[in-house]
C-alpha positions as CSV (number, residue, x, y, z in Angstrom):
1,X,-4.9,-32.5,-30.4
2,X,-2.3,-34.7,-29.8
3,X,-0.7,-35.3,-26.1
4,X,3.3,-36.1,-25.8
5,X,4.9,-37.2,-22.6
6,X,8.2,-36.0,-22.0
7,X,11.1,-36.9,-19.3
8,X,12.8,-33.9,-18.3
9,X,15.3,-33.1,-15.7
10,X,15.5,-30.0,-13.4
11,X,19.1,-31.1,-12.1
12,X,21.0,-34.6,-11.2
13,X,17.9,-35.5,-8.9
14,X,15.3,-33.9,-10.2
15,X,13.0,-34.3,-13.1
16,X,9.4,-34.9,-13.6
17,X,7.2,-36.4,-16.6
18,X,5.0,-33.8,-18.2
19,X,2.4,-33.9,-20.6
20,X,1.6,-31.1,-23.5
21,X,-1.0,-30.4,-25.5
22,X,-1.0,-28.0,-28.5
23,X,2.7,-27.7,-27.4
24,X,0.9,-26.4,-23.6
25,X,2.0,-28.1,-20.5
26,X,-1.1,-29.5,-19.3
27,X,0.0,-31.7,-16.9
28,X,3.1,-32.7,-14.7
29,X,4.6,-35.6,-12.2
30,X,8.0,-34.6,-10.5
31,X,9.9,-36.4,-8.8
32,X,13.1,-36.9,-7.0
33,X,15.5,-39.5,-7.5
34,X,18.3,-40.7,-5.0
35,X,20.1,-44.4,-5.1
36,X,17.6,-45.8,-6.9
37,X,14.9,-44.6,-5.3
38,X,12.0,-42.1,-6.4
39,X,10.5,-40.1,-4.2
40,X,7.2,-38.7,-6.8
41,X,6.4,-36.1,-4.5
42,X,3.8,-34.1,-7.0
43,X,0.9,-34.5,-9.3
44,X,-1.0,-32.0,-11.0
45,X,-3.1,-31.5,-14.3
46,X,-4.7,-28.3,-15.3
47,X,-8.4,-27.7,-14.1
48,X,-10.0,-27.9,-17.3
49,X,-8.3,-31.4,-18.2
50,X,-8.6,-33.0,-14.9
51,X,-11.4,-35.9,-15.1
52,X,-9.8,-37.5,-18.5
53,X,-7.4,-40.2,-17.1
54,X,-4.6,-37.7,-17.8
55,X,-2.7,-38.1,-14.2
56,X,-2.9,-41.9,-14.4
57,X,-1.0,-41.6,-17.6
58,X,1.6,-39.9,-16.0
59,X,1.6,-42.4,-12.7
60,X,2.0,-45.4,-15.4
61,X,5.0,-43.6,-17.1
62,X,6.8,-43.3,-13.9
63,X,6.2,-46.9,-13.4
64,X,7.4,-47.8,-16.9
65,X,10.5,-45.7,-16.2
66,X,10.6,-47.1,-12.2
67,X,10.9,-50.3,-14.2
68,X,13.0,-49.9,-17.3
69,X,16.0,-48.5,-14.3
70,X,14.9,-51.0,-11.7
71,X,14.1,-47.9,-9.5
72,X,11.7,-48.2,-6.9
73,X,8.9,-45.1,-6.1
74,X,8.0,-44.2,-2.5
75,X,4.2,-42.4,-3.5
76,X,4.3,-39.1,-1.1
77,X,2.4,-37.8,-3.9
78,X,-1.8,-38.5,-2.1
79,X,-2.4,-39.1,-5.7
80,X,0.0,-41.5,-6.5
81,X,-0.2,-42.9,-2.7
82,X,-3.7,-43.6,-3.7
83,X,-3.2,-45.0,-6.9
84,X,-0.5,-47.7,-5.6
85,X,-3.2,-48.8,-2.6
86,X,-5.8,-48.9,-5.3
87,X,-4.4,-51.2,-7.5
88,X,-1.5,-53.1,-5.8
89,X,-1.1,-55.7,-8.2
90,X,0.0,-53.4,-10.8
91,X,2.3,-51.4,-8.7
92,X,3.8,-53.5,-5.3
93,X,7.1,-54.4,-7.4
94,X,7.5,-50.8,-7.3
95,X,6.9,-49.6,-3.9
96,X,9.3,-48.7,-1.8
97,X,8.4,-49.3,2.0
């Protein structure tokens, strides 16, 4: 069972990173984007997958992405809000306040 990430985009604005298994979403992060900032508004993994560090994949390839653009994330997701309070030092160059 391998996982694999992918980028996709609903329109201009929207898109979200999603995570498949056995070619079965699993899990997604969508987001919106506008002048260089992110708003990652939703986080979600399936039930029977949540507890296996599969959201805090998809938080770290937003950042990777947040990065690689020189975007910036406001977290409305409470997931993601509480993964950028948790661990500040790995996420306050992204945060947009």
């Amino acid at each position: 069972m391998e996982d694999k990430i992918t980028l996709e985009w609903k329109n201009d604005n929207r898109g979200g990173f999603y995570i498949h298994r056995d070619n079965k979403p699993i899990a997604e992060l969508e987001f919106e984007l506008e002048d260089g900032v992110i708003d990652a508004y939703h986080t979600g993994v399936r039930p029977e997958f949540e507890g296996q560090g599969i959201a805090a994949r998809l938080v770290d390839e937003l950042a990777s992405f947040a990065r690689e653009h020189s975007y910036t994330i406001i977290p409305s997701c409470p997931y993601i809000s509480a993964k950028f309070r948790r661990a500040p030092e790995k996420f306050n160059d992204l945060w947009h306040r």
